[in-house]
C-alpha positions as CSV (number, residue, x, y, z in Angstrom):
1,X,164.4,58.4,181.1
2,X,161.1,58.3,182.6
3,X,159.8,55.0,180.8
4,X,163.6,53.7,180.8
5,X,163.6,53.8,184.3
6,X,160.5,52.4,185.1
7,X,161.4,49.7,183.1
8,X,164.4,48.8,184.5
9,X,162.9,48.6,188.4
10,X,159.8,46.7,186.9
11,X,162.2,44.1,185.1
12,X,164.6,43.6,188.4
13,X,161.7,43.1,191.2
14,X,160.3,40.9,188.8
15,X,163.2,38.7,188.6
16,X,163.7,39.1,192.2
17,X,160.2,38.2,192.9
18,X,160.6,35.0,191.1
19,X,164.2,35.1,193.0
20,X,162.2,34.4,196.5
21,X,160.0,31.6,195.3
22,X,163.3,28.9,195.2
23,X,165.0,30.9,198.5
24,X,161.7,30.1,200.2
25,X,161.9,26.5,198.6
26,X,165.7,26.2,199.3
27,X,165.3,27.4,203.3
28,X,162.7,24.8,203.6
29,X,164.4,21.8,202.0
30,X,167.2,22.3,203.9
31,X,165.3,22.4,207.2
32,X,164.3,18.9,206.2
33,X,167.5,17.6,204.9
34,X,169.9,19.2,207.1
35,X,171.7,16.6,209.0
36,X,171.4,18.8,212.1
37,X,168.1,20.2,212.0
38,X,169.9,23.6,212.6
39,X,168.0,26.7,211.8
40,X,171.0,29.3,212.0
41,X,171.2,29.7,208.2
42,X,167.1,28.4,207.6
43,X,165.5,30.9,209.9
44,X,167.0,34.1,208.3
45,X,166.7,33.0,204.9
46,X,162.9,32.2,205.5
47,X,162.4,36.2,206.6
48,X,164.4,37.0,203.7
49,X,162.6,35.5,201.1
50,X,159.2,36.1,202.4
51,X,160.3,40.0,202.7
52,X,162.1,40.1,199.2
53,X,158.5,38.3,197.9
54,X,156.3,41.5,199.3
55,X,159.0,43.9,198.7
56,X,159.0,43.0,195.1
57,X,155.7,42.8,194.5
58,X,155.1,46.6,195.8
59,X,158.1,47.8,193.6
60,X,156.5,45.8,190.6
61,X,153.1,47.3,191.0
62,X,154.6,51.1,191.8
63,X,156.3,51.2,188.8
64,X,154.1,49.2,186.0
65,X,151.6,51.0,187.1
66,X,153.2,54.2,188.2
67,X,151.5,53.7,192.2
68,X,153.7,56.2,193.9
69,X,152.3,55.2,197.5
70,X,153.6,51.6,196.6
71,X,157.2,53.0,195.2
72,X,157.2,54.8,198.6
73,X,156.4,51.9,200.5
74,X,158.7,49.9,198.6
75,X,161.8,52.5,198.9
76,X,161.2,52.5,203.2
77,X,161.1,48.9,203.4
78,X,164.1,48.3,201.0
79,X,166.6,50.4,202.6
80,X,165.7,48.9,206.1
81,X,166.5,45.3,204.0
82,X,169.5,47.0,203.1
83,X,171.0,47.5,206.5
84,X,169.4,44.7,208.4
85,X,171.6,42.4,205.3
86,X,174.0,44.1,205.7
87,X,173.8,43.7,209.5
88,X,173.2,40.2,209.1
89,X,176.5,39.5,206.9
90,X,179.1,41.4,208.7
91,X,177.6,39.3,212.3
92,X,178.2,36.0,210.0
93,X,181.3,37.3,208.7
94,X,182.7,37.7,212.5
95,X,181.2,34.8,214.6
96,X,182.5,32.6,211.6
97,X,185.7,34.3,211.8
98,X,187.0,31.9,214.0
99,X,187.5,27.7,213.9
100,X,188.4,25.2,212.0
101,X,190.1,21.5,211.9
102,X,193.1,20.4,213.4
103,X,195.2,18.0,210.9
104,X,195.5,14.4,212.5
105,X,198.7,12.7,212.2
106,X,198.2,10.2,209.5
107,X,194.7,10.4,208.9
108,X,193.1,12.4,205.8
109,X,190.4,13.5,208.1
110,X,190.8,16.4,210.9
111,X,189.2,16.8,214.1
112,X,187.6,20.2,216.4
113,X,188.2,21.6,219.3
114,X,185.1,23.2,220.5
115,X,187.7,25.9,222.1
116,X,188.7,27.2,218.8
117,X,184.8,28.6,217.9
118,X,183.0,32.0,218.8
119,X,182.3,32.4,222.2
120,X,178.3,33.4,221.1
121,X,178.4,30.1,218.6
122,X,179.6,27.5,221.8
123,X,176.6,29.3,223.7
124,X,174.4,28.3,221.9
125,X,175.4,24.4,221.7
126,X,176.0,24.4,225.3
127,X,172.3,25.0,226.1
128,X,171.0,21.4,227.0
129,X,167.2,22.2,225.9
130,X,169.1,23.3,222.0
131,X,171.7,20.5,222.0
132,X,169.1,17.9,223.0
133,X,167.1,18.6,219.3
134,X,170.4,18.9,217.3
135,X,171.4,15.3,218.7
136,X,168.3,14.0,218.1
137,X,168.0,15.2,214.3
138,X,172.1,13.7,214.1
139,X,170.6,10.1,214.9
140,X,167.4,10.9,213.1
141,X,170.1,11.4,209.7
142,X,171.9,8.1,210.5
143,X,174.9,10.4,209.6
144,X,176.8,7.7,211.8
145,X,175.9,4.7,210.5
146,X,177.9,5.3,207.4
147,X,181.2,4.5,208.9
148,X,180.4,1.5,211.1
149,X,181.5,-0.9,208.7
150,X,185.3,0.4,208.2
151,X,187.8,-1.3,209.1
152,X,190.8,0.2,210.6
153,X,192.9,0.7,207.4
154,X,189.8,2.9,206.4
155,X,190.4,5.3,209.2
156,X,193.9,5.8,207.5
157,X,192.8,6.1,204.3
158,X,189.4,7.5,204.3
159,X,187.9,11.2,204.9
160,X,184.8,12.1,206.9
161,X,182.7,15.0,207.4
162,X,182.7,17.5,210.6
163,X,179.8,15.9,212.4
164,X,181.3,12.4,211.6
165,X,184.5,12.9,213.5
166,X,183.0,14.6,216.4
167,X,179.9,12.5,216.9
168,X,181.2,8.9,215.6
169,X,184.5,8.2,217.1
170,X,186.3,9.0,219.9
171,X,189.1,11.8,219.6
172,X,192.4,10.0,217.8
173,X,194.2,11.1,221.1
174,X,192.5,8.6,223.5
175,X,193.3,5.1,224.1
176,X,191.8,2.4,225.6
177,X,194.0,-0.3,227.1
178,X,192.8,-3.3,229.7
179,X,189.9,-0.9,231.3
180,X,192.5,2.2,231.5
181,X,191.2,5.5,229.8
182,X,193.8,8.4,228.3
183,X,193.1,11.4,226.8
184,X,191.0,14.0,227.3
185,X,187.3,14.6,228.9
186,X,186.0,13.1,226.1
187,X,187.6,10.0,226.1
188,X,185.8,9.2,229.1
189,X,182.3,10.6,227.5
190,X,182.9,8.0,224.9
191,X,180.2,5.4,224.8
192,X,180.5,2.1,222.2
193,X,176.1,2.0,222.2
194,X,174.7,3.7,219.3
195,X,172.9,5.8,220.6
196,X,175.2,7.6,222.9
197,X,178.7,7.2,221.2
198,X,180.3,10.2,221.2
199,X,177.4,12.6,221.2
200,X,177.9,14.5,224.2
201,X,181.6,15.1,223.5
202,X,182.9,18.6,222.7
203,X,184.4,17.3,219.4
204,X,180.9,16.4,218.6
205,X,179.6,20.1,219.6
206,X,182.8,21.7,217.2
207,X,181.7,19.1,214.4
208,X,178.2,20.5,214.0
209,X,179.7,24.3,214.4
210,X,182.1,23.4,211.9
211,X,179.4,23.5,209.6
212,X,177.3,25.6,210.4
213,X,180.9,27.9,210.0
214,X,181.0,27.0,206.4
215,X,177.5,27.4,205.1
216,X,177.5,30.5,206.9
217,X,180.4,31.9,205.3
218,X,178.9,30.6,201.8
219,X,176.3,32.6,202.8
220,X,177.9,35.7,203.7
221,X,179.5,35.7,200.1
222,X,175.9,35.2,198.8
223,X,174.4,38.4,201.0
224,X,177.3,40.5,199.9
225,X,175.8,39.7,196.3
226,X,172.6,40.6,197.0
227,X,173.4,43.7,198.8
228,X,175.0,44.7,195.3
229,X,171.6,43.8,193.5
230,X,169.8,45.5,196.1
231,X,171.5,48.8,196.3
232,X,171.0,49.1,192.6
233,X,167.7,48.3,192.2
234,X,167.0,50.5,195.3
235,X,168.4,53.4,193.3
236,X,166.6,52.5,190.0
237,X,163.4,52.8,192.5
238,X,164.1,55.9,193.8
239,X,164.4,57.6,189.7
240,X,161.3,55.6,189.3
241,X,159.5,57.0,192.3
242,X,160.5,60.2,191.4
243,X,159.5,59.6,187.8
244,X,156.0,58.6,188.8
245,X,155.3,61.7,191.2
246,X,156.4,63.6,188.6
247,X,153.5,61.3,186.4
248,X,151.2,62.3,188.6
249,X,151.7,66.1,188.7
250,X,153.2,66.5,185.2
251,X,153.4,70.4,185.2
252,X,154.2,72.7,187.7
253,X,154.6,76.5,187.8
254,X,158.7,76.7,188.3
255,X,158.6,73.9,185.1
256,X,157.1,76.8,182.7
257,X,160.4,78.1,181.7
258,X,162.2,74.8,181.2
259,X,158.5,73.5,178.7
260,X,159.0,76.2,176.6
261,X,162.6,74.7,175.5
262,X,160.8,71.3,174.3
263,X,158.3,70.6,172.2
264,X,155.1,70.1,175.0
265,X,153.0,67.6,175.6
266,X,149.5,67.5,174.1
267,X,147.8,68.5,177.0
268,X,150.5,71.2,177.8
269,X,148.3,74.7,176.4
270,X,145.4,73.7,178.1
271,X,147.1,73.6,181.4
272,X,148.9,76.5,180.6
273,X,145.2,78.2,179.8
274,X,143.8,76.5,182.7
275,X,146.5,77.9,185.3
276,X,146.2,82.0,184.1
277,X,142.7,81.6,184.2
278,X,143.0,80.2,188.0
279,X,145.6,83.3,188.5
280,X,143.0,85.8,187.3
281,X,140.7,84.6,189.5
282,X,142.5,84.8,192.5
């Protein structure tokens, strides 16, 4: 048991050290090839990896090379990545809880209502300073200039993604007839240059939530996974903790009656020896 379990808890923070080196890759990347520049999902999953990376390493050297200080600091620091996970996926699980498209009348595509999102998500897109670097990084992708060469039968026929609907076009409710504007407020924040376009419309604001929403719940179903992986090899680190104290202090006075069942160990007599000789003296 002793070496099985050692084993075991130096073979999974292994793996899970080499897990952080693509989640660290992966969080970057996607802060560069996001099409919003949003750092909802890159943020956390930068701490994430960095902390799995030491956390790994201190369970790998605890129990190859039976460290108990390092098993120790290891067991404190997993449990609080434990709950702050598990923190972190429940809070995604609820402000994602809430939103998604409205079907359009003829159209394969849908279109959001910034109405329909968590109150804490429209917060944060309704800050001017937070929006302003999310528009940006929309023209920066060119995400629009995808659709400007379809025609109208394209429209009919064709799909598009969140941020396209929002950002590119104006809602499919408003119409524009001899200088007269119907619909909503965004028909009237509705611009034909390319750089303004529909940009500071709501629909735009509920496109780029729309997903954020989904890669957060794909990564909510991703934490829940980890947690699994976690809470086992947090209690595989807690037989190997125990395992290497026990290492370190291999015979104790309360152990005598239980040694005497199994064959000893070869250095078992001359503790024994040593221990009545230090009870004769004292």
């Amino acid at each position: 048991m002793y070496r099985f379990s050692n084993t075991v808890i130096g073979v999974l923070n292994l793996l899970t050290l080499l897990a952080s080196i693509p989640i660290i890759g992966t969080a970057l990347w996607k802060a560069r090839s996001s099409t919003t520049c949003e750092n909802f999902l890159q943020t956390p999953l930068l701490v994430v990896g960095f902390i799995i990376l030491l956390v790994s390493l201190a369970g790998f050297i605890g129990a190859c090379f039976h460290v108990a200080w390092a098993l120790w600091v290891y067991l404190v620091v997993m449990i609080f990545l434990i709950a702050t996970l598990m923190g972190l996926t429940l809070f995604g699980l609820v402000v994602t809880s809430q939103g998604g498209g409205v079907e359009v009348p003829g159209r394969v595509y849908k279109e959001y209502r910034l109405g329909d999102y968590h109150p804490w998500l429209r917060e944060r897109v309704r800050d001017p300073e937070y929006w302003n670097s999310i528009r940006s990084c929309i023209l920066s992708s060119k995400t629009c200039t995808d659709i400007e060469s379809w025609t109208t039968l394209d429209y009919f026929q064709r799909d598009m993604s969140s941020v396209q609907s929002g950002c590119c076009k104006p809602p499919t409710a408003c119409t524009y007839e001899a200088g007269v504007v119907e619909g909503g407020g965004d028909c009237y924040r509705w611009n034909n240059g390319v750089e303004m376009l529909c940009y500071e419309c709501d629909a735009c604001k509920a496109g780029v939530l729309e997903e954020i929403r989904l890669d957060w719940r794909k990564l909510s179903v991703v934490n829940i996974l980890v947690l699994v992986l976690l809470i086992a090899v947090y209690s595989a680190g807690c037989c190997a903790f125990h395992n290497t104290r026990h290492a370190a202090y291999p015979y104790h006075p309360s152990d005598e009656n239980r040694m005497t069942k199994v064959r000893p160990r070869w250095d078992y007599y001359w503790w024994r020896w040593w221990h009545e000789k230090k009870e004769q003296l004292y």
